[in-house]
C-alpha atoms as one frame of an Amber mdcrd trajectory, in Angstrom:
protein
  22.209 -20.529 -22.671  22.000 -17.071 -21.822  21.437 -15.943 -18.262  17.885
 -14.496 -18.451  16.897 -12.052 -15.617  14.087 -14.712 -15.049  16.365 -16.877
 -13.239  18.665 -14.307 -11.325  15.568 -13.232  -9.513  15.074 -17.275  -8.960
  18.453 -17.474  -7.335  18.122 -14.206  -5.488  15.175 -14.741  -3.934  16.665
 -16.908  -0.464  18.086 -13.751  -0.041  15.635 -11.332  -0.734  13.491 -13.115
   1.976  16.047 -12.552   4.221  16.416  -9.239   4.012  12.570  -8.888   4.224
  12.516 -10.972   7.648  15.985  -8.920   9.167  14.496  -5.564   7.942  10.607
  -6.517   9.409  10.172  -4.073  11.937  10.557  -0.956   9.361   8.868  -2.450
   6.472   5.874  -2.995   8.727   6.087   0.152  11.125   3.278   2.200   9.260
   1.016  -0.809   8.836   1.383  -1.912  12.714   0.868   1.599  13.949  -2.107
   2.290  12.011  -3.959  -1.425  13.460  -1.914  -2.178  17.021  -4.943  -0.150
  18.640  -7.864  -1.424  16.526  -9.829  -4.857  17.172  -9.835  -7.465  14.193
 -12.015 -10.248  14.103 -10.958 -11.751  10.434  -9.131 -10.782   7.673  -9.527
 -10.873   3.859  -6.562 -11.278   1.769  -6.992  -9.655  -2.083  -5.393 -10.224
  -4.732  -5.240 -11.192  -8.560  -2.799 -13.782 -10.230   0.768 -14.421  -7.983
  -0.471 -11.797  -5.276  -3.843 -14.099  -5.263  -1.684 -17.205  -4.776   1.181
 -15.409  -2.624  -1.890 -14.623  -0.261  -2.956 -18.589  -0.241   0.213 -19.472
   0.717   0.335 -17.555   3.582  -3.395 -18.548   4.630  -2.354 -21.339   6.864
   0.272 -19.737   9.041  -1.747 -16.698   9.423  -4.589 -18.356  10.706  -2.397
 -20.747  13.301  -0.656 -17.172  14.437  -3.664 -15.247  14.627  -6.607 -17.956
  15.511  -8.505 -15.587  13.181 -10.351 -16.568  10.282  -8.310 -15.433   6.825
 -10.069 -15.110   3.142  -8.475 -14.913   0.027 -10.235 -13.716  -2.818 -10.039
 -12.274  -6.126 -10.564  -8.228  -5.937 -13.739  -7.810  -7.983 -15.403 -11.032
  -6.260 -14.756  -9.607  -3.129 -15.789  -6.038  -4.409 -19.683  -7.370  -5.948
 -20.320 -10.966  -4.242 -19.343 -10.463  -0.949 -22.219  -9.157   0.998 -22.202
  -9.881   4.623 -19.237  -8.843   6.980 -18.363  -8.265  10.120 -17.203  -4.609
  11.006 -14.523  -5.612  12.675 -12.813  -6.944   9.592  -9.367  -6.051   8.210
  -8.910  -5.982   4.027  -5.437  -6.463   2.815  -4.971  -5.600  -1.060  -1.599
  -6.562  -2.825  -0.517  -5.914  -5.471   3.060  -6.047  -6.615   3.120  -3.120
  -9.658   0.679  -1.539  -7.462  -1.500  -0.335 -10.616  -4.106  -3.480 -10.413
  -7.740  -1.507 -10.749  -9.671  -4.293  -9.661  -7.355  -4.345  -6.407  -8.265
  -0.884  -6.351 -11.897  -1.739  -6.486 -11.702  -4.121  -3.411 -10.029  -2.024
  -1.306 -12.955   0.925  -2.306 -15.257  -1.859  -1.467 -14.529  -2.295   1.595
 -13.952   1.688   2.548 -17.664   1.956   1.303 -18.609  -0.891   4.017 -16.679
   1.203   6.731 -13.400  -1.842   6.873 -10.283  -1.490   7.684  -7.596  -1.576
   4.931  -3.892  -1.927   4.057  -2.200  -1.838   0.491   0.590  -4.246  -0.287
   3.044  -2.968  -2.969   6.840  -3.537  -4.801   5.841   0.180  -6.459   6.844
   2.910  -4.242   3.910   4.999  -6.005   1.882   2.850  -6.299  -2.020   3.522
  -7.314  -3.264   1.204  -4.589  -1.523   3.048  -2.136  -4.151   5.561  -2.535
  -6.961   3.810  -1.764  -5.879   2.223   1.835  -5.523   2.642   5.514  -1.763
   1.706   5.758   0.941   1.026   2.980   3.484  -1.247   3.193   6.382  -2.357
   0.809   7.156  -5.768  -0.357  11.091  -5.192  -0.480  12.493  -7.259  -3.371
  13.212  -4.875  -5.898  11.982  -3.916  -9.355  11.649  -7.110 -11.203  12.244
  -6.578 -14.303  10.482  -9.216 -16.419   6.305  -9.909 -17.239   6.660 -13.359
 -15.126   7.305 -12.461 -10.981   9.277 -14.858  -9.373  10.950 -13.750  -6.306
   7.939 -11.636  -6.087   5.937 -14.459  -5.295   7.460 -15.433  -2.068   8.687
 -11.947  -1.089   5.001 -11.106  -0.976   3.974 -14.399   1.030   6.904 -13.666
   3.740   6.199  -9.627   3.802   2.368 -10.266   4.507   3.678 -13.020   7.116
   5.746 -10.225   8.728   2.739  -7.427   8.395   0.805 -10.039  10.665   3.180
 -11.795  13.278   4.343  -7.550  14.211   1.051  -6.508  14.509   0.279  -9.596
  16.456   3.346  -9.454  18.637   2.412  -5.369  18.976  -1.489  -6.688  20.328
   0.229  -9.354  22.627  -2.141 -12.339  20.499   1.421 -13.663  20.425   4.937
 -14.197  22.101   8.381 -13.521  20.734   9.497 -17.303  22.118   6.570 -18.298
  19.781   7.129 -15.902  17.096  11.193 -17.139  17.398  10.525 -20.792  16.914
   8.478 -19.833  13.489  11.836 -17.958  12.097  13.621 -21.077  12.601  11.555
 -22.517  10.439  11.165 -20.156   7.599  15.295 -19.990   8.070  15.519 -23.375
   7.559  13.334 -23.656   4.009  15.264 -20.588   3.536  18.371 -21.965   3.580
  17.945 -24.529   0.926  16.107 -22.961  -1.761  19.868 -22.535  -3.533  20.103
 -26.575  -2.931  16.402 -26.910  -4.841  17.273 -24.432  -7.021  21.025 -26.544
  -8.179  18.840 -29.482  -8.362  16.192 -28.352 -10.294  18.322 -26.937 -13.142
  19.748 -29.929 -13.414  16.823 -31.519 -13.537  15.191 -29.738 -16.533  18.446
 -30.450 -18.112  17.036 -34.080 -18.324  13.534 -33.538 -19.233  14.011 -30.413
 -21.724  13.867 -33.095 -24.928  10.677 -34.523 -23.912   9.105 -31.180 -22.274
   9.246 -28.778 -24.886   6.587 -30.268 -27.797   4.317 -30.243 -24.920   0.944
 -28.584 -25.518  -0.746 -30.014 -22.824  -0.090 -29.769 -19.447  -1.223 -30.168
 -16.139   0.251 -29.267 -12.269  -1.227 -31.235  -9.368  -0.326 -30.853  -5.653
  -2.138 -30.788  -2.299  -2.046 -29.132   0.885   0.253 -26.153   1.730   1.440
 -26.309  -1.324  -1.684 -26.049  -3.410  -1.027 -22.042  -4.044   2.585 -23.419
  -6.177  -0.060 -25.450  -8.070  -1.934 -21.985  -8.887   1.154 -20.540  -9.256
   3.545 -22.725 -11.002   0.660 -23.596 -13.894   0.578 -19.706 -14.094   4.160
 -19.429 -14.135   4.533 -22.006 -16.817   1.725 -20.568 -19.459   3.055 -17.013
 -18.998   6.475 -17.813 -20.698   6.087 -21.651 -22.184   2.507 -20.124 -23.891
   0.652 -23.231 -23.889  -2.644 -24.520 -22.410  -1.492 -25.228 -18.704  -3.998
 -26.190 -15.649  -3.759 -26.668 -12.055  -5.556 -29.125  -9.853  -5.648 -29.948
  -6.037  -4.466 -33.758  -6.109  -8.641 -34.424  -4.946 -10.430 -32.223  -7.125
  -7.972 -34.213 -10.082  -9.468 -37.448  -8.456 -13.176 -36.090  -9.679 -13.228
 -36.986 -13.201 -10.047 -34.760 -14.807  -8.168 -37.866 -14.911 -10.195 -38.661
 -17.698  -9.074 -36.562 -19.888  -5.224 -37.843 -19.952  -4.003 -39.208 -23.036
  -0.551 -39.865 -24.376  -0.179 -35.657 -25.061  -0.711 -34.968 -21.618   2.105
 -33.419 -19.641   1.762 -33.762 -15.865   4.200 -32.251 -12.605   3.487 -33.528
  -9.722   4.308 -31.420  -6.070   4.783 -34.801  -3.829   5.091 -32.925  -1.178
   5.556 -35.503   2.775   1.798 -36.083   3.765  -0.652 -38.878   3.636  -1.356
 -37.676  -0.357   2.241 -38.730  -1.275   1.371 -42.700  -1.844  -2.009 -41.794
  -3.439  -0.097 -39.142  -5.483   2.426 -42.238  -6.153  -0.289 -44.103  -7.164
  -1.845 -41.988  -9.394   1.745 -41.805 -11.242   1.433 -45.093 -11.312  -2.191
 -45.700 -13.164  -1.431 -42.601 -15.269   2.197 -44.029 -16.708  -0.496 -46.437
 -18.885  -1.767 -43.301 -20.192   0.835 -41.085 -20.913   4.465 -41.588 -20.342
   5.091 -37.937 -19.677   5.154 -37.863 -15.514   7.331 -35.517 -13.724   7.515
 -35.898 -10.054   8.742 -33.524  -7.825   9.520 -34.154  -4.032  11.844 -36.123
  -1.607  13.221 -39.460  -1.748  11.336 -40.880   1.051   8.591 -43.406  -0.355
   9.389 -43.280  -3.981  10.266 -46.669  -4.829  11.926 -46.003  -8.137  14.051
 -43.435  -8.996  13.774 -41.892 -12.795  15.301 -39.158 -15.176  11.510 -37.837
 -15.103  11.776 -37.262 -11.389  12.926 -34.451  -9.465  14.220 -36.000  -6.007
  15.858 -33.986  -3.909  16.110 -33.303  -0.009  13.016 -30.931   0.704  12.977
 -28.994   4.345   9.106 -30.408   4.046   7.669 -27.750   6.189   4.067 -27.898
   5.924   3.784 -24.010   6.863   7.144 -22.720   4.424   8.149 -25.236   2.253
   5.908 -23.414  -0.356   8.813 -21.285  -1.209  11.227 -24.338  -2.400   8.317
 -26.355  -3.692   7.552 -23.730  -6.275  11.277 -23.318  -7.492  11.464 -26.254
 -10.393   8.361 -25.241 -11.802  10.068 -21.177 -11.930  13.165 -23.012 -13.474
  10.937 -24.616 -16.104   8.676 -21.442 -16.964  12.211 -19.916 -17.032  14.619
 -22.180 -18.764  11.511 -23.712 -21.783  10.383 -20.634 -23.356  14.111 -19.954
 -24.206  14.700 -23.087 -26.086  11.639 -22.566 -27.459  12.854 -19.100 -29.174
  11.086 -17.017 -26.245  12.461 -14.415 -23.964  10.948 -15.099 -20.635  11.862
 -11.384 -19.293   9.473 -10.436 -22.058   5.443 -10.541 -21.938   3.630 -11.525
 -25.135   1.959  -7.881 -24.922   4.633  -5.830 -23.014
């Protein structure tokens, strides 16, 4: 099979989020100059489709950094639902083309309500520069296909960056703090190529029985509920079928209903106390459709299957986000090909 650009990014991206951590301090200079001085008391987080879900992702480790409340919401909810803030608030817009006009339409939103705000771009003009505080780059290059994947994390890490400098800059934080995070994210870092290897031979195995799919369904919990959002999104840009995502709970109230023998399901196992009930749901489900793909470490998983994607995850309930979302990229990536589609290429380009 031809090499799409789809998965270089895929297998560029431990790197790319490297470069974005060792290059930090100058990709967030302008945004930690314009807000060192100022006080924030919360932050909102906007953003449509993969920024939307790169800004979830982030959620929990910007709220254990800061001890500040975070948001994330869609641009134009935020621009006419949202109604009561406090003036001490801080509005990030992303946007990774940088032309989204209902990011633009937050971000006016909250200049018209007197907030702070900061524009998150890949596009070095981008039109949402113009309408914000601060600017800052997401550094991963031009990708050059309708479906972002590198994108997706290189946005999560550069917004974790924008935060941790500004919060090192305010003294909310220390560096021995601040070090002990990078570990982390250097760890998950470091075996995204290992997921990545796995996962491509994984889809080798399930390609026969994946492709007639025309149903199908992502389910995951926790930290990892934004690859849910994101891999379903992934998956229906370039495979063009009917694709959902659930959190494993919100599956639990009634959707499980729906499952019959057309129903394709991925499952983001990820180490918690959801990974027997996720199990166990396999379990009940395998009666209704025989079409179960788990993904997620050994540990606890009883029986070993071709379906199954089991391979040695870092498990980091703050990072692991960026390697959890890889085998759903490699199937959005690897699918529409056999099924005649070039994945570099949007249905309306």
């Amino acid at each position: 099979m031809t090499e799409s650009n789809m998965y270089r990014y895929i297998c560029e991206t431990p790197d790319v989020l490297k470069s974005i951590m060792e290059n930090r301090k100058a990709i967030t200079e302008e945004f930690v100059d314009c807000f060192k001085d100022k006080e924030i008391r919360q932050v909102y987080v906007l953003g449509s489709g993969t920024s939307y879900h790169a800004g979830l992702s982030a959620k929990k480790y910007l709220e254990e950094l800061l001890n500040l409340k975070v948001f994330n919401l869609y641009p134009t909810q935020f621009a006419r639902n949202e109604k009561i803030f406090e003036k001490h608030t801080l509005v990030i817009g992303m946007s990774q083309g940088g032309q989204s006009l209902s990011t633009v339409e937050g971000l006016d939103s909250a200049r018209e309500r007197g907030l702070m705000t900061a524009a998150v771009s890949e596009n070095p003009t981008a039109l949402i520069f113009e309408h914000a505080d601060a600017k800052t780059r997401i550094e991963v290059g031009n990708e050059q296909c309708g479906a972002k994947t590198k994108g997706y994390a290189g946005t999560t890490v550069t917004l974790m960056m924008m935060m941790t400098e500004l919060a090192l800059a305010k003294g909310l934080v220390d560096q021995e703090t601040v070090d002990a995070y990078f570990e982390r994210m250097y760890r998950v870092i470091g075996n995204m190529s290992n997921v990545t290897k796995a996962a491509t031979e994984w889809y080798d195995r399930i390609r026969d029985e994946f492709l007639p799919a025309k149903r199908i369904i992502v389910v995951g919990y926790d930290g990892m509920y934004a690859d849910v959002l994101e891999g379903a999104l992934k998956i229906l840009e370039t495979v063009r079928q009917g694709v959902t995502g659930y959190d494993v709970e919100e599956f639990f109230n009634g959707i499980y209903n729906s499952i019959t023998d057309s129903a394709h399901l991925f499952y983001l196992a990820s180490a918690g106390d959801y990974k027997p009930r996720t199990l166990k749901l396999i379990e009940i489900l395998r009666e209704w459709t025989p079409h179960n793909y788990l993904i997620g470490s050994p540990d606890g998983v009883e029986e070993a299957r071709d379906q199954y994607l089991l391979c040695n995850f870092v498990e980091d309930p703050l990072f692991s986000a960026w390697e959890y979302i890889i085998p759903l990229q490699v199937v959005a990536c690897f699918a529409p090909q056999d099924l005649g589609i070039n994945p570099d290429i949007p249905k309306d380009p």
